[in-house]
C-alpha positions in Angstrom: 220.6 27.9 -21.1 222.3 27.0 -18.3 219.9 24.5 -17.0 221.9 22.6 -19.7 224.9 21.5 -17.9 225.5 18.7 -15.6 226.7 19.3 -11.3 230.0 18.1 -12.8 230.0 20.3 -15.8 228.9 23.5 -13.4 232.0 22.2 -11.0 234.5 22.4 -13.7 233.5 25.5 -15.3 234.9 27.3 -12.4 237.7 24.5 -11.6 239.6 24.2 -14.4 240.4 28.0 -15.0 240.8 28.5 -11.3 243.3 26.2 -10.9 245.4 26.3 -14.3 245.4 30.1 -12.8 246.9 29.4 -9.9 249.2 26.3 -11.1 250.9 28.1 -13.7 251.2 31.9 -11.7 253.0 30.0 -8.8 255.2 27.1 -11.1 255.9 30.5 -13.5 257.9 32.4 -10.6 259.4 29.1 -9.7 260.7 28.8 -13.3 261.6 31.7 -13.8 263.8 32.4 -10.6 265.5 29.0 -11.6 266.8 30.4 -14.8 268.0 33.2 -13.4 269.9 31.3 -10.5 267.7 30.4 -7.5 267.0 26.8 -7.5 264.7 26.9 -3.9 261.6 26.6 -5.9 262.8 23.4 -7.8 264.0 21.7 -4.8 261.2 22.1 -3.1 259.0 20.3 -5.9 257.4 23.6 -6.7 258.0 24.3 -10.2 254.9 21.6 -11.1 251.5 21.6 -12.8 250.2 19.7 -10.0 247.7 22.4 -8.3 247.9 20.6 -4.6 251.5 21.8 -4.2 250.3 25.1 -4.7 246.8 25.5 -2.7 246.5 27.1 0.5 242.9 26.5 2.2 242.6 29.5 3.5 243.8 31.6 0.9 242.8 29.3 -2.4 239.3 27.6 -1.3 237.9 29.6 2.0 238.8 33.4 1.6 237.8 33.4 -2.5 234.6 32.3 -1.3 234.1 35.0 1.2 235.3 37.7 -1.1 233.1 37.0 -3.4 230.1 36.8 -1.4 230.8 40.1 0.7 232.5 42.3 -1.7 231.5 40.5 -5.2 235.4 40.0 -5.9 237.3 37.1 -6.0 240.0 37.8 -3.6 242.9 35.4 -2.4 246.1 33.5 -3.3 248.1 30.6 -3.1 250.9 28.8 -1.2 253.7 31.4 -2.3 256.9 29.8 -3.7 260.0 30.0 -2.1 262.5 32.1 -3.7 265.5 33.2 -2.2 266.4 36.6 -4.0 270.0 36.6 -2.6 270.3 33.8 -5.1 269.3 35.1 -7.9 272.3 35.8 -10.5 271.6 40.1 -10.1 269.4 40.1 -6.8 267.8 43.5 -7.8 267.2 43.5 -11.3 266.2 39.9 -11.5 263.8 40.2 -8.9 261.7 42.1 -11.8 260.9 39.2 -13.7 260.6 36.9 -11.2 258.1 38.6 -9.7 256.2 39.7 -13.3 256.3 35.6 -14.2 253.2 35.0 -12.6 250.8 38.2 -14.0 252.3 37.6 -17.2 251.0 33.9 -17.3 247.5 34.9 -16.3 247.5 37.4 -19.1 248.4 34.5 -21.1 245.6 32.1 -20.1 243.1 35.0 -20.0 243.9 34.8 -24.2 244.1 31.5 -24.7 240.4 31.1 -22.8 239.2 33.9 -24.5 240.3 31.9 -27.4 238.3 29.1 -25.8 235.4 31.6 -25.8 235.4 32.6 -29.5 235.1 28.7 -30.4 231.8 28.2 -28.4 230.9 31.5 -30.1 231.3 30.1 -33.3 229.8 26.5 -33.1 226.3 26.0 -33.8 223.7 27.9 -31.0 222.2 25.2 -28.5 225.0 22.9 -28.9 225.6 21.8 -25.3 230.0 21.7 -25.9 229.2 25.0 -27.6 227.8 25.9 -24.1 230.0 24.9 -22.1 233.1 25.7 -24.0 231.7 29.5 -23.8 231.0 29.4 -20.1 234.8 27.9 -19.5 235.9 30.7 -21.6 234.3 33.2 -20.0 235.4 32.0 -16.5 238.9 31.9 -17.7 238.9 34.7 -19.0 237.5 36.9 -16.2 239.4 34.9 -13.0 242.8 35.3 -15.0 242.1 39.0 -15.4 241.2 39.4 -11.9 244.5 37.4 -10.6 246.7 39.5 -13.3 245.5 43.1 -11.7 245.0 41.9 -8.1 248.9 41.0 -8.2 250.0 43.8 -10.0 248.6 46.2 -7.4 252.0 48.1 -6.0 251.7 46.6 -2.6 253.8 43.8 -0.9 254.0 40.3 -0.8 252.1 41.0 -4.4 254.0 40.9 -6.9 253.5 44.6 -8.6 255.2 45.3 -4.7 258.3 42.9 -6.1 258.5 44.5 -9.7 258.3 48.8 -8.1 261.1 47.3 -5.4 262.8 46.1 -8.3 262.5 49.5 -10.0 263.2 52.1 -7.3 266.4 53.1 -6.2 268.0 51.2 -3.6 267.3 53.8 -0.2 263.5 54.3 -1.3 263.3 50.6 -2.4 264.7 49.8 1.2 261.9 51.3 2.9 259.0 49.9 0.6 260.5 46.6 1.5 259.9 47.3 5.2 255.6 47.8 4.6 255.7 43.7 3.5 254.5 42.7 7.0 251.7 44.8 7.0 251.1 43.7 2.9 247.9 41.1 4.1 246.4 43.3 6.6 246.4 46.6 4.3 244.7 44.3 1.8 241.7 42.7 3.9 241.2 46.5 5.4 241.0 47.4 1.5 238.7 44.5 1.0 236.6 45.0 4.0 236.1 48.6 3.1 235.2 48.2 -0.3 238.2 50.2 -1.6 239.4 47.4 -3.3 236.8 46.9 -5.8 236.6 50.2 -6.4 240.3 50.0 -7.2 240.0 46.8 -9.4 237.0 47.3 -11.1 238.1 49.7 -13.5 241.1 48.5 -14.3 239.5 45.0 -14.8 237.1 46.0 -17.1 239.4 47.9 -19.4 241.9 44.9 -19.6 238.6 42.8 -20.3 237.5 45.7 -23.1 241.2 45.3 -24.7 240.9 41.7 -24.5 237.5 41.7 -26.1 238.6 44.1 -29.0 241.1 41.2 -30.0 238.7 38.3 -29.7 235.7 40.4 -30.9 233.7 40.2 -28.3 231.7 42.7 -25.8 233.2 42.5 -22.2 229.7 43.4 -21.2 228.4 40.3 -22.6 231.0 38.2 -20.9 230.3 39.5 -17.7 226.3 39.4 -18.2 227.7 35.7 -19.1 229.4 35.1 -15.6 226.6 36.7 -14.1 224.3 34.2 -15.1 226.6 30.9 -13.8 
């Protein structure tokens, strides 16, 4: 079946939900923090579809690739946009849905794909758009999921870190602010160790199993799906 596609096809199965994932998470905390009252984000041309203001080598290209050949996640992120939270019209409270912008926008994609999905699912079997339409689908579907609960882990510079700072009174909100720093480092020791998946995993698949229950699908055959890319 998949001996089907073309290099280019194969290339933009994996392109084209990768990078509207990252795009739109980074341009949606720009926007957001912009109609709240920060304007950093705009003026630094980062509130834009255009994915090279928003990829980071390391963390968009070389570290993904690693993740997933070591742990069998797909681990990383992307230039961050600037926000200044002193800006922002109620620093704390604001700070919420600034920082929920960007999971909420993967959720988002992750149904329109599996949209995407459920159209290749319903054209005729063999049909080489039918194909590729359910292989884009099921890419965009799974890296969007993996993005959403990645960044909503509780843990700084993520931004499920931002939204429980946002939520916790001021003294105990204080000191979570002062872990950021270590934020990267706690997450590649996660990573390296394996605690990570085993963290993610579960709460992938059951935001995959509620997605699939609304599409009518089988996360199992999605992943069996990905699997075979």
């Amino acid at each position: 079946m998949i001996e089907t596609l073309s290099l280019i096809q194969r290339i933009t199965v994996f392109a084209l939900p990768v990078l509207f994932a990252i795009t739109l998470h980074e341009a949606a905390h720009g926007y957001v923090a912009r109609h709240f009252g920060d304007m950093t984000a705009y003026a630094a041309g980062r509130i834009s579809l255009n994915p090279l203001r928003h990829i980071d080598l390391m963390g968009t290209i070389i570290v993904p690739l690693l993740s997933l050949l070591a742990a069998d996640i797909l681990f990383g992120w992307a230039k961050p946009v600037p926000v200044n939270f002193a800006n922002l019209r109620r620093p704390k409270q604001d700070m919420l849905w600034v920082a929920a912008a960007g999971p909420l926008s993967n959720l988002a994609m992750a149904l329109m794909w599996a949209g995407v999905y459920r159209l290749g699912a319903a054209l005729e079997p063999g049909n080489a758009a039918a194909l590729w339409l359910l292989l884009v689908g099921a890419c965009g579907v799974f890296v969007n999921v993996i993005f959403m609960v990645l960044n909503l882990l509780p843990l700084l510079p993520l931004d499920g870190g931002r939204i429980l700072v946002s939520l916790l009174p001021h003294r105990w909100a204080y000191r979570l602010a002062q872990t950021e720093r270590y934020g990267f480092i706690i997450l590649i020791v996660l990573l390296a160790s394996g605690a990570l998946g085993r963290v993610l995993w579960p709460l992938i698949n059951y935001t995959l199993a509620g997605i699939g229950a609304v599409f009518g699908f089988s996360p199992v055959e999605l992943l069996k799906l990905m699997h075979s890319i």
